[in-house]
TIPAKOL-224566 format. One record per residue (C-alpha): residue number from 1; residue in one letter; z, y, x. Coordinates in pm, 1 decimal. Each point is the difference from the previous one (the first is absolute). Example, Ala and Ser with C-alpha at 12.3 -4.5 7.8 and 13.67 -1.06 7.14 Angstrom:
# residues 2
<pos->1&code->A&up->780.0&north->-450.0&east->1230.0>
<pos->2&code->S&up->-66.0&north->344.0&east->137.0>
***
This chain:
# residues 191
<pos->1&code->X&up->0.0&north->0.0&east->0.0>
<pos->2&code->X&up->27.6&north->234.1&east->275.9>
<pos->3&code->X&up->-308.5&north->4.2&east->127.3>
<pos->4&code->X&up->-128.8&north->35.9&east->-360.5>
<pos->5&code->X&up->174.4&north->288.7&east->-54.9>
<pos->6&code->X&up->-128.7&north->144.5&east->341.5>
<pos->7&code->X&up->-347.5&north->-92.4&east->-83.0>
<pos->8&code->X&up->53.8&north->136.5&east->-383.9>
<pos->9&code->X&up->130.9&north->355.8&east->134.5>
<pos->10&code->X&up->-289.9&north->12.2&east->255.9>
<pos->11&code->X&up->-243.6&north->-83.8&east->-275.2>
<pos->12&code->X&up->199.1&north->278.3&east->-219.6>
<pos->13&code->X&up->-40.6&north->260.5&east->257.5>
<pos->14&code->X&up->-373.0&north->-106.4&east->54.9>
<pos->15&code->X&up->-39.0&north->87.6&east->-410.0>
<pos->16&code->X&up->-43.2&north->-295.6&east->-140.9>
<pos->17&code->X&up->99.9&north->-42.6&east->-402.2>
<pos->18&code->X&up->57.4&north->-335.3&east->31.1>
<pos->19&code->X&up->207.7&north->-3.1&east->284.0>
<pos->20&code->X&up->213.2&north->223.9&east->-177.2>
<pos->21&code->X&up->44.2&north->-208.9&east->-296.2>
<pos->22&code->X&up->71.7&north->-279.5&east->250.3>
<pos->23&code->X&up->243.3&north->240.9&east->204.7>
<pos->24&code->X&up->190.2&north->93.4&east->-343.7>
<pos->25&code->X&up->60.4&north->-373.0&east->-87.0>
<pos->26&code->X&up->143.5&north->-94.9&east->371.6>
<pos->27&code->X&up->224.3&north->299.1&east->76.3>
<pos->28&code->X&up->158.0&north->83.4&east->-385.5>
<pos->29&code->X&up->230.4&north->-338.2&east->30.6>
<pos->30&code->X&up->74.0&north->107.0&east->399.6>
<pos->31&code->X&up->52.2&north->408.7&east->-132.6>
<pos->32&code->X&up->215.1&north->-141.5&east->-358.3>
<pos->33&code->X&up->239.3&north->-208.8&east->282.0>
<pos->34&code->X&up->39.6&north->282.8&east->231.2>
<pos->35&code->X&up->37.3&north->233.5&east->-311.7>
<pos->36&code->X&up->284.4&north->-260.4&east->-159.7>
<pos->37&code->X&up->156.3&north->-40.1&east->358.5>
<pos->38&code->X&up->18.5&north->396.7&east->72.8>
<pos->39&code->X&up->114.8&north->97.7&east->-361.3>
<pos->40&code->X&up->279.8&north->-302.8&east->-12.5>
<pos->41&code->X&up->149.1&north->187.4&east->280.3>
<pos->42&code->X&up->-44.7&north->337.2&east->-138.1>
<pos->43&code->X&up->217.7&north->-27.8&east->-298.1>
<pos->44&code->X&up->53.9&north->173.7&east->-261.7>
<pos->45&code->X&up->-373.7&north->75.7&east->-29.3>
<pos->46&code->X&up->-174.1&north->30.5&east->-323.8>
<pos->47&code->X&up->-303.4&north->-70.4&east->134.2>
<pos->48&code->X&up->-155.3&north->-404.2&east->-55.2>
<pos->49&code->X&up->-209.1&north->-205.2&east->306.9>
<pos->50&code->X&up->-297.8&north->72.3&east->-245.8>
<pos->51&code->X&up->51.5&north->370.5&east->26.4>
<pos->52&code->X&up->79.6&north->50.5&east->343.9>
<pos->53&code->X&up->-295.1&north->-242.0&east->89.4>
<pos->54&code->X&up->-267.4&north->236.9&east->-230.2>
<pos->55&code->X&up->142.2&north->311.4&east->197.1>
<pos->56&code->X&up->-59.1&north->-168.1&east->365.0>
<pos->57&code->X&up->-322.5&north->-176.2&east->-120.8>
<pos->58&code->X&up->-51.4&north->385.8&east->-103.2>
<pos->59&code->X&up->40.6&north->137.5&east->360.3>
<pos->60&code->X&up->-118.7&north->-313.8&east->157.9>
<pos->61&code->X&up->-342.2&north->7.3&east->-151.0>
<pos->62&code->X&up->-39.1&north->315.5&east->-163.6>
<pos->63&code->X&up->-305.7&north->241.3&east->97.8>
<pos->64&code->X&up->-33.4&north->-87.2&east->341.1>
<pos->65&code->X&up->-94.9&north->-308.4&east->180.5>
<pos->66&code->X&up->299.5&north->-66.0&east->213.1>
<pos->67&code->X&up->-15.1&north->-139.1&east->391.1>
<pos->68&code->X&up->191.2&north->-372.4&east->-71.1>
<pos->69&code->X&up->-56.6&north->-112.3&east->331.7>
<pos->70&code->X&up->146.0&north->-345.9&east->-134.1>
<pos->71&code->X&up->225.9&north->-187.5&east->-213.1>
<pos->72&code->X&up->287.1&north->127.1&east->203.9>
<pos->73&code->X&up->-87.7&north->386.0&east->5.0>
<pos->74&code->X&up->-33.3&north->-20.6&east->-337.2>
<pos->75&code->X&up->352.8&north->-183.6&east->-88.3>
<pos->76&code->X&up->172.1&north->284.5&east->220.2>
<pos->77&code->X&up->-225.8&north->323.7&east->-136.1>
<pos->78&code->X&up->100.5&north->-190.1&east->-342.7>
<pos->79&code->X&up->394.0&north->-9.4&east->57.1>
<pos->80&code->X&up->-32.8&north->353.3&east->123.8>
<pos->81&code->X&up->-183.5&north->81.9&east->-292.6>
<pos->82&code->X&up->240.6&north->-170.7&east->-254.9>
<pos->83&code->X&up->322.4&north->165.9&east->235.2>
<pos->84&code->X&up->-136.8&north->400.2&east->-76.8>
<pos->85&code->X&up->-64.3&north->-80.6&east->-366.4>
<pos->86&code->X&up->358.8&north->-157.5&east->-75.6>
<pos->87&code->X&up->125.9&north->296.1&east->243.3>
<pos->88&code->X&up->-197.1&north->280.9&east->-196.7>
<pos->89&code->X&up->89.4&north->-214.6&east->-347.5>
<pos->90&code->X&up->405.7&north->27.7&east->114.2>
<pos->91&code->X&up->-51.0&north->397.3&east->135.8>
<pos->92&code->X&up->-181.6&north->78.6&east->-349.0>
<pos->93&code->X&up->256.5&north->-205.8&east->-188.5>
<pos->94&code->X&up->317.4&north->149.8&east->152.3>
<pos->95&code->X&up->-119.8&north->358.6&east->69.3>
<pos->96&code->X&up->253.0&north->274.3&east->44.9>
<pos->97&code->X&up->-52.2&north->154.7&east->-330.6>
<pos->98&code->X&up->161.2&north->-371.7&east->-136.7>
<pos->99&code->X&up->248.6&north->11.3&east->245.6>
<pos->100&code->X&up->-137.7&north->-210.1&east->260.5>
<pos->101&code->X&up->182.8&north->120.4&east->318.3>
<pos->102&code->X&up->-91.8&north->-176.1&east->318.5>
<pos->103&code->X&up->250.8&north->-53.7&east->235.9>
<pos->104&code->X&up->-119.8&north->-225.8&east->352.3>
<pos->105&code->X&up->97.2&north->-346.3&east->38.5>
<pos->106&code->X&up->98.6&north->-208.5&east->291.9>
<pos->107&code->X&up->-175.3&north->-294.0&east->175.0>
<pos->108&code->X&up->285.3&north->-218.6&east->-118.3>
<pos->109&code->X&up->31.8&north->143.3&east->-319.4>
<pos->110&code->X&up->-398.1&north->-31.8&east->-59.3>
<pos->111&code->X&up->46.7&north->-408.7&east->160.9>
<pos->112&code->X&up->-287.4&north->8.5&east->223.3>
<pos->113&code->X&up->202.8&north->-247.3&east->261.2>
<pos->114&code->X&up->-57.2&north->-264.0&east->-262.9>
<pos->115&code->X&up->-344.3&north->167.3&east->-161.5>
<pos->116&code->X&up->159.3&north->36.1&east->-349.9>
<pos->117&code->X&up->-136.7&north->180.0&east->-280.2>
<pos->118&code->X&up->14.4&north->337.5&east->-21.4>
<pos->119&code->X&up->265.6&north->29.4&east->-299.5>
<pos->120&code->X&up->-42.8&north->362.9&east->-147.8>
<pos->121&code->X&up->-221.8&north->298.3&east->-2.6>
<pos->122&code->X&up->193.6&north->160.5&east->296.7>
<pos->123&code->X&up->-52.3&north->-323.3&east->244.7>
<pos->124&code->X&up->-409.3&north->-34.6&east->-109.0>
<pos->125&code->X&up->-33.2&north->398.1&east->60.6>
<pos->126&code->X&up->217.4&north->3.1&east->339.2>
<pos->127&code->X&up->-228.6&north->-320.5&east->131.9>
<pos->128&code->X&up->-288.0&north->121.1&east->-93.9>
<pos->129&code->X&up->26.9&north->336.1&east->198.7>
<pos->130&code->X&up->110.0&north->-162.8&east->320.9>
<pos->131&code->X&up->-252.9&north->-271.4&east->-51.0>
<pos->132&code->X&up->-249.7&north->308.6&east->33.2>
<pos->133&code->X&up->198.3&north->102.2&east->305.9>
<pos->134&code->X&up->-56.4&north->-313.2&east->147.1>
<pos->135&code->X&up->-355.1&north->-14.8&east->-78.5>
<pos->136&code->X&up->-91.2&north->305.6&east->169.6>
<pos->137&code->X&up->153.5&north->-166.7&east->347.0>
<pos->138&code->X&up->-16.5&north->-358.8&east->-14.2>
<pos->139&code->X&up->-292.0&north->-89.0&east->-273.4>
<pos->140&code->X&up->28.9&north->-344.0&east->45.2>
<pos->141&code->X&up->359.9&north->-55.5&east->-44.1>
<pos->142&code->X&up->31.7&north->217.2&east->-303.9>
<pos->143&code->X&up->-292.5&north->-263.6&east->-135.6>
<pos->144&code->X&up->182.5&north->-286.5&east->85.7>
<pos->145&code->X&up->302.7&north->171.2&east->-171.1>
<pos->146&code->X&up->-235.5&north->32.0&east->-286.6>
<pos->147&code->X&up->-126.5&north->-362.2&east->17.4>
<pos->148&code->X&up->368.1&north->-138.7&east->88.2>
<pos->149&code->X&up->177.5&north->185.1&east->-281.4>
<pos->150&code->X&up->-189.1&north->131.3&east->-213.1>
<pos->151&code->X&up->-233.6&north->-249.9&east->-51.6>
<pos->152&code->X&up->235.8&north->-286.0&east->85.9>
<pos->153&code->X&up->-203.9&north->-168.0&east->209.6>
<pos->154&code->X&up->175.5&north->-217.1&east->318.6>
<pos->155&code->X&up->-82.8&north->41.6&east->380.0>
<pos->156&code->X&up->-229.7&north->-262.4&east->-22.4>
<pos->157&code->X&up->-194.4&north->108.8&east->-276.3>
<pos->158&code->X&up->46.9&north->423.6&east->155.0>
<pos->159&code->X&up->-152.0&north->-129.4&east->329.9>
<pos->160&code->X&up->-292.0&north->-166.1&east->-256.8>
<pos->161&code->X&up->-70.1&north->263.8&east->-216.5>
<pos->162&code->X&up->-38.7&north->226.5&east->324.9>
<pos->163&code->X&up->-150.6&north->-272.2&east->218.1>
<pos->164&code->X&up->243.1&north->125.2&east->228.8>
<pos->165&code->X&up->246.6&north->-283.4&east->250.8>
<pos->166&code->X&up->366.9&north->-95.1&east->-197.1>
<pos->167&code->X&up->167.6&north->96.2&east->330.9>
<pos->168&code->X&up->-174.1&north->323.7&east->-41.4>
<pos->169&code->X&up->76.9&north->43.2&east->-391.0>
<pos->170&code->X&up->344.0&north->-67.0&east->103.3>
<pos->171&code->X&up->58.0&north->263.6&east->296.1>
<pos->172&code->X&up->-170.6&north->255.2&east->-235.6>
<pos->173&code->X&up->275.2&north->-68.1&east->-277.4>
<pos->174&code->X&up->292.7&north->26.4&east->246.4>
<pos->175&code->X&up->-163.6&north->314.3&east->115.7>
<pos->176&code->X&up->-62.0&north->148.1&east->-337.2>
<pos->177&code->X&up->404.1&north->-136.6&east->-170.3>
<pos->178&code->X&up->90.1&north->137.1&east->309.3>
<pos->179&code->X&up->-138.9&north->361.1&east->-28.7>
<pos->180&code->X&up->66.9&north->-56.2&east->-397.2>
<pos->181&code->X&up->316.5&north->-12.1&east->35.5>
<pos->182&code->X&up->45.0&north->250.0&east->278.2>
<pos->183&code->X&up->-202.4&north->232.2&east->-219.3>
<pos->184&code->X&up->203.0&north->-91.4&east->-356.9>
<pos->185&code->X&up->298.9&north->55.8&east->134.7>
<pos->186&code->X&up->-51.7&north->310.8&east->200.9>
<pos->187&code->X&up->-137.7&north->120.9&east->-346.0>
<pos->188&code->X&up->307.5&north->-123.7&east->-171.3>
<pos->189&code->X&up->242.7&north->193.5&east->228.6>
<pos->190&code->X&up->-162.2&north->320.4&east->-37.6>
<pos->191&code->X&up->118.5&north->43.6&east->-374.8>
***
């Protein structure tokens, strides 16, 4: 399957209808499992896997024909995708003018030693933002962040989806928890 989904996303880009028909039926189950995963850990949310997965499919797909470079660029552009909209969903949602205060919270506090869910609006919106940081100096390790917990995917299947060695998928991640927390709780002190 992931070489069809390569080969799909190549043909997609290329402009071909049926690929994209083809394209639509391999990645919706992939998108509605990442979608279910993410908004499981996102609670409350009011938002269903159908939802969430019309919004990324949205900004996925929309007017432009996207550079996939493969199965595994797509999973991680996807999980980003999916992070901003539950992100903008919870900054809409809990505004100030409804009383939606944001105060920082800590590495420990948000569980990224163990790579738990993000359990309110305050943890989503405080990873998100350093996840950005992150990006903007080690691009790789904020997408195996992405692919690790966002997505949920293992070291094995990280170092897959990137075609990248386990041994490196694994330095990356210490690197990137690492700065994380660093980062977090810096942020977290500053209050």
């Amino acid at each position: 399957m992931n070489g069809d989904i390569t080969a799909l996303l190549q043909a997609w880009r290329d402009g071909s209808k049926a690929a994209e028909t083809a394209l639509a039926n391999q990645i919706y189950p992939v998108l509605r499992r990442l979608a279910a995963s993410r908004l499981r850990q996102s609670q409350p949310m009011t938002w269903q896997p159908t939802d969430l997965v019309g919004e990324a499919y949205e900004s996925l797909f929309g007017n432009q024909r996207a550079q996939f470079q493969n199965r595994g660029h797509f999973l991680a552009i996807a999980a980003r995708v999916m992070r901003r909209l539950i992100a903008d969903h919870f900054r809409e949602r809990y505004a100030l003018k409804r009383g939606g205060d944001i105060t920082l919270a800590s590495l420990d506090e948000l569980g990224i030693e163990q790579i738990g869910p993000a359990r309110s609006y305050t943890e989503l919106v405080e990873m998100d933002r350093v996840l950005q940081e992150l990006a903007a100096i080690d691009p790789r390790g904020a997408e195996i962040v992405e692919l690790r917990y966002f997505a949920g995917l293992s070291v094995p299947e990280a170092a897959d989806a990137l075609g990248l060695s386990e041994r490196t998928v694994k330095r990356s991640w210490q690197f990137a928890r690492a700065w994380l927390h660093e980062r977090l709780d810096h942020a977290g002190g500053e209050d």
